[in-house]
DSSP file (Angstrom, degrees, kcal/mol; ACC not computed):
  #  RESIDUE AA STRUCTURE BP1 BP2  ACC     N-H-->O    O-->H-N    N-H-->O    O-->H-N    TCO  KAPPA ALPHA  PHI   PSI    X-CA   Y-CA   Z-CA
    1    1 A X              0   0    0      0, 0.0     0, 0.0     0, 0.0     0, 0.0   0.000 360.0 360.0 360.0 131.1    0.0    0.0    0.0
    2    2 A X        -     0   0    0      1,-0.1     3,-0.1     3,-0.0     0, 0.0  -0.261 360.0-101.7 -73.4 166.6    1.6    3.4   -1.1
    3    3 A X        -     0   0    0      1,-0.1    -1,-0.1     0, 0.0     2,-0.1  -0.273  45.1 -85.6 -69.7 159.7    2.3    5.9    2.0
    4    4 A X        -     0   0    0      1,-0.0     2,-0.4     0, 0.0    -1,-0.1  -0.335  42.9-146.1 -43.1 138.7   -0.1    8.8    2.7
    5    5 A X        -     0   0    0     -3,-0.1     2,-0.1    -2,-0.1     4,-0.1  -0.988  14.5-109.9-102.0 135.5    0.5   12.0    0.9
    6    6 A X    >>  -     0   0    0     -2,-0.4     3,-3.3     1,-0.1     4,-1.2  -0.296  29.6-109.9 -46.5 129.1    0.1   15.4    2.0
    7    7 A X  H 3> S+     0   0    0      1,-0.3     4,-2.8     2,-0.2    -1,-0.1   0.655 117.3  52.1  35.1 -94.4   -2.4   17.5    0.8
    8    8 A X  H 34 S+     0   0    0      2,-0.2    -1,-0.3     1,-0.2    -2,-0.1   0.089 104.2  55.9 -65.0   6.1    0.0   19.6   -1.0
    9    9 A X  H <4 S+     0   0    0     -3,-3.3    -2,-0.2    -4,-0.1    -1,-0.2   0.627 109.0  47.3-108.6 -51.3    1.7   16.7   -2.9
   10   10 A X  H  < S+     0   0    0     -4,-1.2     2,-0.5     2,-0.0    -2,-0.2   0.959 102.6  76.6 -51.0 -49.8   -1.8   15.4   -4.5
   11   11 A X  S  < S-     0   0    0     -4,-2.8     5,-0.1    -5,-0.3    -5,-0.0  -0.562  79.4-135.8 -65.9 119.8   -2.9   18.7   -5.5
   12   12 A X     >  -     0   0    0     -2,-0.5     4,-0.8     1,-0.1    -1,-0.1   0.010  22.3-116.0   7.3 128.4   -1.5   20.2   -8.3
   13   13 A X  T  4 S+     0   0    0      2,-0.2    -1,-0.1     1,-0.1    -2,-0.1   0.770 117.9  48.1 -72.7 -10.5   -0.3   24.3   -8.4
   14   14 A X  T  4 S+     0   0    0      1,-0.2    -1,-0.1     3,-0.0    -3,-0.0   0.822 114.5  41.3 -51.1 -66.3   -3.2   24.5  -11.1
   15   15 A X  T  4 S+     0   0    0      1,-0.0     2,-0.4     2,-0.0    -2,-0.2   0.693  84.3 113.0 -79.5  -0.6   -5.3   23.0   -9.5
   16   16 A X     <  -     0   0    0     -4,-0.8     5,-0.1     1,-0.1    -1,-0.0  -0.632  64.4-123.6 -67.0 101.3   -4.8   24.4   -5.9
   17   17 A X     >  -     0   0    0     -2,-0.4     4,-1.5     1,-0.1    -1,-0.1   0.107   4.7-135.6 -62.3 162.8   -7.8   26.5   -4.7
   18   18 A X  H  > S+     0   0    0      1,-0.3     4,-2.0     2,-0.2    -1,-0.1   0.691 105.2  59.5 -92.1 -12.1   -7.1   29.8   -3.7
   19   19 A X  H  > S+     0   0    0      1,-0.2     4,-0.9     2,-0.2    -1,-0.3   0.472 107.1  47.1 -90.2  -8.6   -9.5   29.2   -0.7
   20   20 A X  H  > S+     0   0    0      2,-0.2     4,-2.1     3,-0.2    -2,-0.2   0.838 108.7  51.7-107.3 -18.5   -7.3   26.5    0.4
   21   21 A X  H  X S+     0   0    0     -4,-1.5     4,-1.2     2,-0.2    -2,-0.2   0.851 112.1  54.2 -65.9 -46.1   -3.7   28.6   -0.1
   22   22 A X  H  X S+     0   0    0     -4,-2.0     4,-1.5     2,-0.2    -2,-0.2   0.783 107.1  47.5 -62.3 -25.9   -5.5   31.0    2.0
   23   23 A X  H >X S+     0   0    0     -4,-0.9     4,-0.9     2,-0.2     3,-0.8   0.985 111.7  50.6 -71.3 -58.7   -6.3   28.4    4.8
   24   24 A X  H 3X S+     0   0    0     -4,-2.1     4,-1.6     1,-0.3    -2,-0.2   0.817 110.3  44.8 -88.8 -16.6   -3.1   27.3    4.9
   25   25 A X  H 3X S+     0   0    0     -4,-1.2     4,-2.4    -5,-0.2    -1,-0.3   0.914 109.2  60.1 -87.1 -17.1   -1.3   30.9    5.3
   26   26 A X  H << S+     0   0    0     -4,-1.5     3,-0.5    -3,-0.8    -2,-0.2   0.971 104.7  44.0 -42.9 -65.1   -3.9   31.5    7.7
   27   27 A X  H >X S+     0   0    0     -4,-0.9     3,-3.9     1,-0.2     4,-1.2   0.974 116.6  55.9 -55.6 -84.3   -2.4   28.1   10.0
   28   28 A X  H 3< S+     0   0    0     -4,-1.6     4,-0.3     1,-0.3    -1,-0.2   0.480 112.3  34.0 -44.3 -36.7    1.1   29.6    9.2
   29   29 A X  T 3X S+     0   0    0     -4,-2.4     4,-0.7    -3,-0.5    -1,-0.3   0.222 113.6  55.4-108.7  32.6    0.7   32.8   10.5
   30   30 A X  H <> S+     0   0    0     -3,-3.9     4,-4.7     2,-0.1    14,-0.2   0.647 116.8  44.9-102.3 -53.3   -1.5   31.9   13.3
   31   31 A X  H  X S+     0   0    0     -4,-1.2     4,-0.9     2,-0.2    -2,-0.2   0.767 113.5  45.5 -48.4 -26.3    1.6   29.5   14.1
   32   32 A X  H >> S+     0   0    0     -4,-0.3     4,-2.7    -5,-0.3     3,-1.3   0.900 112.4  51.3 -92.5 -57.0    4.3   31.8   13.6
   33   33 A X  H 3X S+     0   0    0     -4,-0.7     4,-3.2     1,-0.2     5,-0.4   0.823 109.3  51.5 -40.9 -39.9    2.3   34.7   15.7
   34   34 A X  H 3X S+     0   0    0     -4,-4.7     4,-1.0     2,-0.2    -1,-0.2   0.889 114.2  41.9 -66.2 -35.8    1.8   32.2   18.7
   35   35 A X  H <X S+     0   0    0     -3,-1.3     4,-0.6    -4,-0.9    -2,-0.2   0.929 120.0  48.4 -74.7 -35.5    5.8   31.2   18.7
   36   36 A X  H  < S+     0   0    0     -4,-2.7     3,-0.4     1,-0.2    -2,-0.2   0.982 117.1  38.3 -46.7 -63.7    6.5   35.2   18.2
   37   37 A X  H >X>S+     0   0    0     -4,-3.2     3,-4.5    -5,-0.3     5,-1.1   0.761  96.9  88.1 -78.2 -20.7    4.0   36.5   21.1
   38   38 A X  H >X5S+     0   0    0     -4,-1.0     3,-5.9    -5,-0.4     4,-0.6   0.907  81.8  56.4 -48.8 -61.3    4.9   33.5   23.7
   39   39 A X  H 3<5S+     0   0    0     -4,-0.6    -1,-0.3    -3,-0.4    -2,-0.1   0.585 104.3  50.7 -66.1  -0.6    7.6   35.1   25.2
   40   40 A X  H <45S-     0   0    0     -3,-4.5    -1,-0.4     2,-0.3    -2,-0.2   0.298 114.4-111.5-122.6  26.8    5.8   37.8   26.1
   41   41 A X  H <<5S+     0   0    0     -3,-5.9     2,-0.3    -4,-0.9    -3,-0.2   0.728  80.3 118.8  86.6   4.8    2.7   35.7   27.9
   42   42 A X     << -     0   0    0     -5,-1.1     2,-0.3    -4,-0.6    -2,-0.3  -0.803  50.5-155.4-113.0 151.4    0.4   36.7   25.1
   43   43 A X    >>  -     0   0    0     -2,-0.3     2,-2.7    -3,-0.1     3,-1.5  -0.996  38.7-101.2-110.1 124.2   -1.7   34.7   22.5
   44   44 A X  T 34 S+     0   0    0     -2,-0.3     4,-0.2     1,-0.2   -11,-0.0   0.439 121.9  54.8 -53.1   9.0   -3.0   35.9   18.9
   45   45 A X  T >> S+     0   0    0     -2,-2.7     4,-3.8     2,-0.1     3,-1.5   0.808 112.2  39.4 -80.8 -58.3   -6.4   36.3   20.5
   46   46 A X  H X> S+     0   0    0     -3,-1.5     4,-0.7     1,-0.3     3,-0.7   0.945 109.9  56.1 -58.0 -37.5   -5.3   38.5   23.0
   47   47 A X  H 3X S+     0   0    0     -4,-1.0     4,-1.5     1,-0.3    -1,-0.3   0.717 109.9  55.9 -62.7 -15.7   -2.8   40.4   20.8
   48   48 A X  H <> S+     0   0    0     -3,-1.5     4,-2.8    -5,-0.3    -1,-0.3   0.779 105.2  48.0 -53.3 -50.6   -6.1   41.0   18.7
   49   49 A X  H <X S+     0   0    0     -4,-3.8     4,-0.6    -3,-0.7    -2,-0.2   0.647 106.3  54.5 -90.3  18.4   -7.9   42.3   21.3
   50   50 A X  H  X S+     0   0    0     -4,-0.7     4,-1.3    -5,-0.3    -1,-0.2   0.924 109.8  46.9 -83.9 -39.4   -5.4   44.5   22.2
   51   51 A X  H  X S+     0   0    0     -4,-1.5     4,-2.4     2,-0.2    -2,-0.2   0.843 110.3  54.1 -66.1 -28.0   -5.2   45.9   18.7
   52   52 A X  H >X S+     0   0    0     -4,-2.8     3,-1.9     1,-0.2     4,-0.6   0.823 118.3  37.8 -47.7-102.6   -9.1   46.3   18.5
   53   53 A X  H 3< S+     0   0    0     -4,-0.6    51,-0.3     1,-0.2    -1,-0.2   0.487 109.1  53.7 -24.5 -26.9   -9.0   48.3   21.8
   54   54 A X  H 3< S+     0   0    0     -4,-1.3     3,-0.3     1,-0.2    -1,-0.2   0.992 117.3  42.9 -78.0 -56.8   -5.8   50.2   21.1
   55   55 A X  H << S+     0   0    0     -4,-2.4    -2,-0.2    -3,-1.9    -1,-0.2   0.512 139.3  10.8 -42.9 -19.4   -8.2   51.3   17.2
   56   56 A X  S  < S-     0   0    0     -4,-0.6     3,-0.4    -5,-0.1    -1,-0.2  -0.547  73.5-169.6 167.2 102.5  -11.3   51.8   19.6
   57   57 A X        +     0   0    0     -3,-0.3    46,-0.2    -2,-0.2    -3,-0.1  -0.521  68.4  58.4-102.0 163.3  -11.2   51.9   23.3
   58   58 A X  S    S+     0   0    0     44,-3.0    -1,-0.2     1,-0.2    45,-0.2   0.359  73.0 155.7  97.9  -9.1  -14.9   51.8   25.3
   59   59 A X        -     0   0    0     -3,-0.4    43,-2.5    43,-0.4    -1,-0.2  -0.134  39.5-125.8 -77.1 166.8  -15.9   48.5   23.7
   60   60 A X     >  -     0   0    0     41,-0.2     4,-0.8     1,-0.1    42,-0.2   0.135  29.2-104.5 -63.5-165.5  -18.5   45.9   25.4
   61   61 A X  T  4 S+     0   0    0      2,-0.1    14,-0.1     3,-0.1     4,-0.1   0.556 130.1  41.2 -93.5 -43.1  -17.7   42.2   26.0
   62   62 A X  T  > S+     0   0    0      2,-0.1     4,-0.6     3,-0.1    10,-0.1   0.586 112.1  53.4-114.4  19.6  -19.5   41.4   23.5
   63   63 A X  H  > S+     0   0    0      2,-0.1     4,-1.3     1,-0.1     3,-0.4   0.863 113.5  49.7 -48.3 -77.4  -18.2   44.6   20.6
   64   64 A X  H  X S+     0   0    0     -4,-0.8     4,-0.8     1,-0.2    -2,-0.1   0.383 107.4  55.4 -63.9  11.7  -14.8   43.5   21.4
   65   65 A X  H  4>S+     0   0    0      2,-0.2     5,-1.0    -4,-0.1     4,-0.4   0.830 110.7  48.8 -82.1 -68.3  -16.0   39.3   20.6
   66   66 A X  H  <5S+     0   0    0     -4,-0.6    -2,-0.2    -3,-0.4    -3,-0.1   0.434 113.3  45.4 -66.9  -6.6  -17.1   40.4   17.5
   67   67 A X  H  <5S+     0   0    0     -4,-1.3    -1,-0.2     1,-0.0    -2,-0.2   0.872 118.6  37.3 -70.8 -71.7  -14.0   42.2   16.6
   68   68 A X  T  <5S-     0   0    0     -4,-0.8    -2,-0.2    -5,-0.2     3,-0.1   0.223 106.8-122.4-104.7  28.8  -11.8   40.1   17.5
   69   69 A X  T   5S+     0   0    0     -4,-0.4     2,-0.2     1,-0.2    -3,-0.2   0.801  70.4 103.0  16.4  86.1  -13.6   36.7   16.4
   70   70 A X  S   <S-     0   0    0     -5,-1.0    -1,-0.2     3,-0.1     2,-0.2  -0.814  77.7 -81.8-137.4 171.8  -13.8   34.6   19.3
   71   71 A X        -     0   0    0     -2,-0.2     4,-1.8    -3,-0.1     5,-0.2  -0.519  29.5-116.3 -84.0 167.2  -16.8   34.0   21.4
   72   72 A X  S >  S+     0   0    0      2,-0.2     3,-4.2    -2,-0.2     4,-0.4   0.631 121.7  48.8 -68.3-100.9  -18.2   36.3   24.3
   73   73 A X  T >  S+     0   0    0      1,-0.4     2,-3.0     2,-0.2     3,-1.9   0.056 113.7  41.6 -28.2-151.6  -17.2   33.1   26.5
   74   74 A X  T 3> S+     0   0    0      1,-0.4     4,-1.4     2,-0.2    -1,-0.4  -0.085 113.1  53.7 115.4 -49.6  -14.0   32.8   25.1
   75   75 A X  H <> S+     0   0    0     -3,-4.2     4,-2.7    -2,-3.0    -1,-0.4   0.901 102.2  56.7 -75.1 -27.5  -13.3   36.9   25.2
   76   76 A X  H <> S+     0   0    0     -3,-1.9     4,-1.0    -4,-0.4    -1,-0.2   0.780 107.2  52.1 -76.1  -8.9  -14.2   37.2   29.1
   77   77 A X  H  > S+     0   0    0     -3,-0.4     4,-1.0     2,-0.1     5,-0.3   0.726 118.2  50.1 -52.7 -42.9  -10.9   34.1   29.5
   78   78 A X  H  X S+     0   0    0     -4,-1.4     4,-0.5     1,-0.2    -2,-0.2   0.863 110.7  34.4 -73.6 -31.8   -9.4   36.9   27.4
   79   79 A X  H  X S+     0   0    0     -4,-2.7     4,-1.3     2,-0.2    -1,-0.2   0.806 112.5  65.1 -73.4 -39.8   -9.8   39.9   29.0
   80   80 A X  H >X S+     0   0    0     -4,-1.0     3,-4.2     2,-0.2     4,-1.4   0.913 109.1  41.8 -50.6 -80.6   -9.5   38.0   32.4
   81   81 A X  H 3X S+     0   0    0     -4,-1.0     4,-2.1     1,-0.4    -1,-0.2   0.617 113.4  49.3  12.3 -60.1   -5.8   37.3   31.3
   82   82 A X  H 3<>S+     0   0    0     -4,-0.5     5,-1.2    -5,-0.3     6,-0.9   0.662 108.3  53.8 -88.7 -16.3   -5.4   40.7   30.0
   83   83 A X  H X<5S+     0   0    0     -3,-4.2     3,-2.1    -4,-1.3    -2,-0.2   0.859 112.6  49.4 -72.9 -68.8   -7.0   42.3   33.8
   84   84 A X  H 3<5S+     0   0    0     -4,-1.4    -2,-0.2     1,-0.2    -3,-0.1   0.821 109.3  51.3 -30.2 -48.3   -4.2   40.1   35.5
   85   85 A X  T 3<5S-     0   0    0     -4,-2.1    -1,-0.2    -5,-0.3    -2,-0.2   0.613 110.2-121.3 -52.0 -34.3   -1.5   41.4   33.2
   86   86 A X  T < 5S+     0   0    0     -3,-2.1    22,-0.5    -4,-0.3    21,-0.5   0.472  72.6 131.0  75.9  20.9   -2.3   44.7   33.8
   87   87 A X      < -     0   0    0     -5,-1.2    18,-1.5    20,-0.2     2,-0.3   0.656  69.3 -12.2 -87.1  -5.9   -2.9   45.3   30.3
   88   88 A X  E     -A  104   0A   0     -6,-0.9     2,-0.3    16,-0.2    16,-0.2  -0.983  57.1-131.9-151.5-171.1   -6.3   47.0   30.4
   89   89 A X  E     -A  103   0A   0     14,-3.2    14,-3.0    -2,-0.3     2,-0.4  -0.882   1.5-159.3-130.8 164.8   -9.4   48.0   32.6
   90   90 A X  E     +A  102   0A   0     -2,-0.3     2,-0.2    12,-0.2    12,-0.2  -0.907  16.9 167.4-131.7 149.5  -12.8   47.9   32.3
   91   91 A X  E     -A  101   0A   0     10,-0.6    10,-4.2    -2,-0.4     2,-0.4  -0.867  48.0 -77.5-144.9-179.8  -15.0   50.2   34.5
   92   92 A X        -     0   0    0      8,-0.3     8,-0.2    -2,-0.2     5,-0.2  -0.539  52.1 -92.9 -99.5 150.1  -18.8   50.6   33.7
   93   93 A X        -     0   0    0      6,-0.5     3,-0.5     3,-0.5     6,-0.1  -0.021  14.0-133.0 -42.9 120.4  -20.2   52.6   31.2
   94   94 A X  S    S+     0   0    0      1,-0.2     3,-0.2     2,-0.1    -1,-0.1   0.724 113.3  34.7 -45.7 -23.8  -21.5   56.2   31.2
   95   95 A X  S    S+     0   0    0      1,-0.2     2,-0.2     2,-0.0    -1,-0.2   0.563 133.1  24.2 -98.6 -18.3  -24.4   55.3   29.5
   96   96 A X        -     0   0    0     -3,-0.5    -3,-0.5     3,-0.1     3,-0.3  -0.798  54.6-170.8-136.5 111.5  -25.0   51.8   31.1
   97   97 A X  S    S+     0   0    0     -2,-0.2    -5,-0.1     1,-0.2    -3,-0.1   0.485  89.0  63.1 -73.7   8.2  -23.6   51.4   34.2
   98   98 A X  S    S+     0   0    0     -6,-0.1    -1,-0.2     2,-0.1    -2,-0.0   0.801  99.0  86.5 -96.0 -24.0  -24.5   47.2   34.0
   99   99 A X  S    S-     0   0    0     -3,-0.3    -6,-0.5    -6,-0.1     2,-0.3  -0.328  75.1-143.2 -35.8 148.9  -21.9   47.6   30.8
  100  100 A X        -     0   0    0     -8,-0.2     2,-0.4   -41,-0.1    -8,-0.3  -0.931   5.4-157.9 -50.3 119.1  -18.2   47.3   31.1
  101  101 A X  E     -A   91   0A   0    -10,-4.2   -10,-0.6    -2,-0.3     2,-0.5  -0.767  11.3-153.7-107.1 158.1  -16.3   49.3   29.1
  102  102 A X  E     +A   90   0A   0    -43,-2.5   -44,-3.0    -2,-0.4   -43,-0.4  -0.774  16.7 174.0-105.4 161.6  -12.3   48.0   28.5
  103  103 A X  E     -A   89   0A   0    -14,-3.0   -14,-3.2    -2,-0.5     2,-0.1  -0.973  35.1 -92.6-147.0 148.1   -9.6   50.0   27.7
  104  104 A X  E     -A   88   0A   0     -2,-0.3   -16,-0.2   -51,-0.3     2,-0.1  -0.323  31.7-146.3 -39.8 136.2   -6.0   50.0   27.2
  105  105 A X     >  -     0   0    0    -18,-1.5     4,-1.5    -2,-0.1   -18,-0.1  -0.319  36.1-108.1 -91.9 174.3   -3.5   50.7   30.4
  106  106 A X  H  > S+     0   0    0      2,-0.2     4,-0.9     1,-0.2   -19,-0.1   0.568 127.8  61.4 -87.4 -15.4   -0.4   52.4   29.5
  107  107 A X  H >> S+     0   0    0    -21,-0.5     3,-1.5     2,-0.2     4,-1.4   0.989 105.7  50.4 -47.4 -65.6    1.0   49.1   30.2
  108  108 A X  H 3> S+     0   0    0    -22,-0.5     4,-1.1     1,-0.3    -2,-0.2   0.778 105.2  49.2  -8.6 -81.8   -1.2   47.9   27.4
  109  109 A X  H 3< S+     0   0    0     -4,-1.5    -1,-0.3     1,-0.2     3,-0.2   0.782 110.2  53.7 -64.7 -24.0   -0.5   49.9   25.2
  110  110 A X  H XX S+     0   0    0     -3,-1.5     4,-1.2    -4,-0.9     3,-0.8   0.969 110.7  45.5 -30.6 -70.8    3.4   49.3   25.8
  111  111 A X  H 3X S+     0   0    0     -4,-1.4     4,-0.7     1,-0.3    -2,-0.2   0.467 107.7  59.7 -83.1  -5.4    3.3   45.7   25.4
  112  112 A X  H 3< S+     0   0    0     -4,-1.1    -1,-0.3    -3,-0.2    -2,-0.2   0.031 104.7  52.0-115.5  26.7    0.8   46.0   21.8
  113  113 A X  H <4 S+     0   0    0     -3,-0.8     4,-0.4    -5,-0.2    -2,-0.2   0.288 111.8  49.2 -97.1 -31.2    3.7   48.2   20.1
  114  114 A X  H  X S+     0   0    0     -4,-1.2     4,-1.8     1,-0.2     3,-0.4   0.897 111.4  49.6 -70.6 -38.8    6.1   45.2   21.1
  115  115 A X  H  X S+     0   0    0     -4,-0.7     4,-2.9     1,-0.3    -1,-0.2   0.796 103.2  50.6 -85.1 -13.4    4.0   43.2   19.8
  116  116 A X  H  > S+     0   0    0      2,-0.2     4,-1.2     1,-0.2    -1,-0.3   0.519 103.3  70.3 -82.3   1.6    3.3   44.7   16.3
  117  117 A X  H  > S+     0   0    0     -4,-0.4     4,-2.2    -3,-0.4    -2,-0.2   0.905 102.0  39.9 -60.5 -67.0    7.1   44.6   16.4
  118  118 A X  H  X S+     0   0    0     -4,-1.8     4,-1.2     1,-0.2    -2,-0.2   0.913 114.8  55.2  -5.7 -92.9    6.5   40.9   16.1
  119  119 A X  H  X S+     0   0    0     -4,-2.9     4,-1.5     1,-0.2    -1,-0.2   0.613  99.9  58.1  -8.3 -69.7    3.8   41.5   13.7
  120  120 A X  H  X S+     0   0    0     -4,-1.2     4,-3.5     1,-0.3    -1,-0.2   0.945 108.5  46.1 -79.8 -68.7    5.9   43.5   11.4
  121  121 A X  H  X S+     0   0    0     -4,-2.2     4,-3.2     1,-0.2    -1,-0.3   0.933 104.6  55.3 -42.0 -52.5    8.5   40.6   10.9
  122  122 A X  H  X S+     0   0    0     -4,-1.2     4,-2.4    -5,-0.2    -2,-0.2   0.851 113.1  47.0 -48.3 -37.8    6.4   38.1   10.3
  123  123 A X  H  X S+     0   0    0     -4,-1.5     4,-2.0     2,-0.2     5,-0.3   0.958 109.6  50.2 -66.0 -59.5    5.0   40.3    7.6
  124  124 A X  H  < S+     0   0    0     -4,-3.5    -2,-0.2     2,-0.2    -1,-0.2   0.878 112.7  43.7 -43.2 -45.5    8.0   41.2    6.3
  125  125 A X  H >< S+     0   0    0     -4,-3.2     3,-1.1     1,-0.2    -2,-0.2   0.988 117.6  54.2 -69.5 -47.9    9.5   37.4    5.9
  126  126 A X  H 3< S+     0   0    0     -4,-2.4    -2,-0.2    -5,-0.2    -1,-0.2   0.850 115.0  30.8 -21.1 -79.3    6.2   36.8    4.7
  127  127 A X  T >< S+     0   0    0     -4,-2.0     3,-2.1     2,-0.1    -1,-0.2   0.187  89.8 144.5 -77.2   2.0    6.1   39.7    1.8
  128  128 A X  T <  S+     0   0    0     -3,-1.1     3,-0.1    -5,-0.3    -3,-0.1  -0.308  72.8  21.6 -53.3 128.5   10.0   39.3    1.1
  129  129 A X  T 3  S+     0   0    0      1,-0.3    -1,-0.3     0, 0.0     2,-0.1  -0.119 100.7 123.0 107.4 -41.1   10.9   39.8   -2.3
  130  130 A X    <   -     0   0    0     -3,-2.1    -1,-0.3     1,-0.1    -3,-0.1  -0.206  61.6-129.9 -52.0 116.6    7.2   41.8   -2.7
  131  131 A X     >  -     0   0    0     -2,-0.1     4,-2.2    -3,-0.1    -1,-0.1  -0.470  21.6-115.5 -79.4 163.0    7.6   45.3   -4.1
  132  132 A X  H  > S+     0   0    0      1,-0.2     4,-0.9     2,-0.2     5,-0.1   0.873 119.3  66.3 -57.4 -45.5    5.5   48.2   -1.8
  133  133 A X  H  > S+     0   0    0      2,-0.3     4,-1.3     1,-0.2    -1,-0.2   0.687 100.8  39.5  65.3 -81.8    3.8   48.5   -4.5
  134  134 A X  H >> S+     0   0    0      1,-0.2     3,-1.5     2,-0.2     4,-1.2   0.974 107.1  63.9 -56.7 -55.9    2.0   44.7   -4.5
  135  135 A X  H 3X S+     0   0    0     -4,-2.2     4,-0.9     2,-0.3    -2,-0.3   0.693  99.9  44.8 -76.0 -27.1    1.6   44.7   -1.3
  136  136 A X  H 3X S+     0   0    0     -4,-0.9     4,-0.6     2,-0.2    -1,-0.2   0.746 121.4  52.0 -72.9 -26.4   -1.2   48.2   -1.1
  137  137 A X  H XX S+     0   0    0     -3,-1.5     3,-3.7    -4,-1.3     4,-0.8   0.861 107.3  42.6 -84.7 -78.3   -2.6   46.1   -4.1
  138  138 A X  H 3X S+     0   0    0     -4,-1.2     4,-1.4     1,-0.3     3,-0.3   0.812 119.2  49.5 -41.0 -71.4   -2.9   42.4   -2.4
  139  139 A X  H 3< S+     0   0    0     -4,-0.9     5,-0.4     1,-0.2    -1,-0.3   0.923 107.6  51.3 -32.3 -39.7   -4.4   44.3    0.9
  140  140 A X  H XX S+     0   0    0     -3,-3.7     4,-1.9    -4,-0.6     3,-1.4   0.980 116.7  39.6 -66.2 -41.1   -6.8   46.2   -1.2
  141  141 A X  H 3X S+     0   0    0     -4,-0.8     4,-2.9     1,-0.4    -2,-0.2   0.943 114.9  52.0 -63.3 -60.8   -8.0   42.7   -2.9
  142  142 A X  H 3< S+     0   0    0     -4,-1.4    -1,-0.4     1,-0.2    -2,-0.2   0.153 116.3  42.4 -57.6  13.2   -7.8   40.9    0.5
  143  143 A X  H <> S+     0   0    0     -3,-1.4     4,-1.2    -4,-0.3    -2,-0.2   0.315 109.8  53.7 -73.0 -41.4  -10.1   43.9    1.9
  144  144 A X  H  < S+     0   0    0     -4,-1.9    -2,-0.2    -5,-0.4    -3,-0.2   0.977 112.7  49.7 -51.6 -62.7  -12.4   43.9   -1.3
  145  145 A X  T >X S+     0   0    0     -4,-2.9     3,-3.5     2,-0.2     4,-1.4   0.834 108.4  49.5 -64.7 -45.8  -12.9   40.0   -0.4
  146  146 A X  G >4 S+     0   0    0      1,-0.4     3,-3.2     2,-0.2    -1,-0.2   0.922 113.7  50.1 -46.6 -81.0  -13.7   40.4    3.5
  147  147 A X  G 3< S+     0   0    0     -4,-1.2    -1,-0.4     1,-0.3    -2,-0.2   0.366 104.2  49.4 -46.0  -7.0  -16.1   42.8    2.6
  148  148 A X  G <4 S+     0   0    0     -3,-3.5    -1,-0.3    -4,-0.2    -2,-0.2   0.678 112.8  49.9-104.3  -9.1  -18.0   41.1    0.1
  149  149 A X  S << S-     0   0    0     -3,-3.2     2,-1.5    -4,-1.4    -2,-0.2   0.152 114.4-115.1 -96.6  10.2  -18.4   37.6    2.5
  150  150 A X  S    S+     0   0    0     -3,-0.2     2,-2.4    -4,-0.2    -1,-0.2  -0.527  74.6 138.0  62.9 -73.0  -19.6   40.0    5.4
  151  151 A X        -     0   0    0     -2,-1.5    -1,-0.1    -5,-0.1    -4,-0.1  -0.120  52.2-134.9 -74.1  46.8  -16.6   39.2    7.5
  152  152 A X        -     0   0    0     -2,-2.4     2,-0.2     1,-0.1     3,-0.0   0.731  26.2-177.0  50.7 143.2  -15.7   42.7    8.7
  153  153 A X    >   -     0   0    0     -6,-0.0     3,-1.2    -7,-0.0     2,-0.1  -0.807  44.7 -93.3-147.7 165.4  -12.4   44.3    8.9
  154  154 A X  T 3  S+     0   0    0      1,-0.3  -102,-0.0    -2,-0.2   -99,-0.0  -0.608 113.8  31.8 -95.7 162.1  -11.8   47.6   10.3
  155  155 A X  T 3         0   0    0     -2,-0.1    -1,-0.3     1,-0.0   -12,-0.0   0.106 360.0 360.0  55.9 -14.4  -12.0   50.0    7.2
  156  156 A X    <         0   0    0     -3,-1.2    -2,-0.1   -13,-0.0    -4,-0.1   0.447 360.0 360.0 -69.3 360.0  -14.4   48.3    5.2
């Protein structure tokens, strides 16, 4: 019986959907960001919601969910994390005090410039070889696409 093959050996580069190139740079750079951010105690959820907050501070529990696509269950593990850390606060809202709103600490905001330091490499090895040029065009296309599937990005 011949061995397994990956994936990526059976398929063709013709024939290799573009939805499935995108899944798999998705896994990479979800993988690379988690080995990047470890050393500093953070995970690509949290480093998400810091960047949400950092773009738009005040959000709910369940704004900053839908931002940063996790579930509300799954962001209150996150925010707890990020309360321990001392990387933001919540107090309640002027307009509903049962609300919470979070914000960035100054810590916060500290420790989410370190981490778009990260960010910024990964992007770069990523994009290497890529004139400036491509790269305003492949964002614009990867924005055109979010936006036409509904799945929100900030600028759309």
């Amino acid at each position: 019986m011949p061995a397994a093959r990956e994936p990526d050996e059976v398929v063709s580069s013709q024939q290799l959907r573009l939805l499935y190139a995108i899944g798999r740079l998705d896994r990479g750079i979800q993988r690379e960001l988690e080995q990047g951010l470890r050393p500093l105690g953070l995970s690509p959820h949290q480093y998400a919601t810091l960047t949400v907050l950092r773009a738009r501070s005040g959000l709910s529990n369940a704004q900053l969910a839908r931002r940063a696509y996790v579930t509300p269950q799954a962001m209150s593990q996150v925010l707890t994390s990020l309360i321990t850390a001392g990387l933001i606060s919540r107090s309640p809202s002027n307009d509903n005090q049962r609300v919470l709103e979070t914000r960035l600490t100054p810590k916060g905001l500290e420790v989410t410039a370190r981490c778009d330091l990260i960010a910024d490499e990964i992007e770069d090895r990523m994009l290497e070889g890529v004139s400036q040029a491509d790269r305003h065009s492949l964002l614009a296309v990867i924005r055109a696409c979010v936006q036409r599937i509904n799945a929100g990005l900030p600028g759309t």
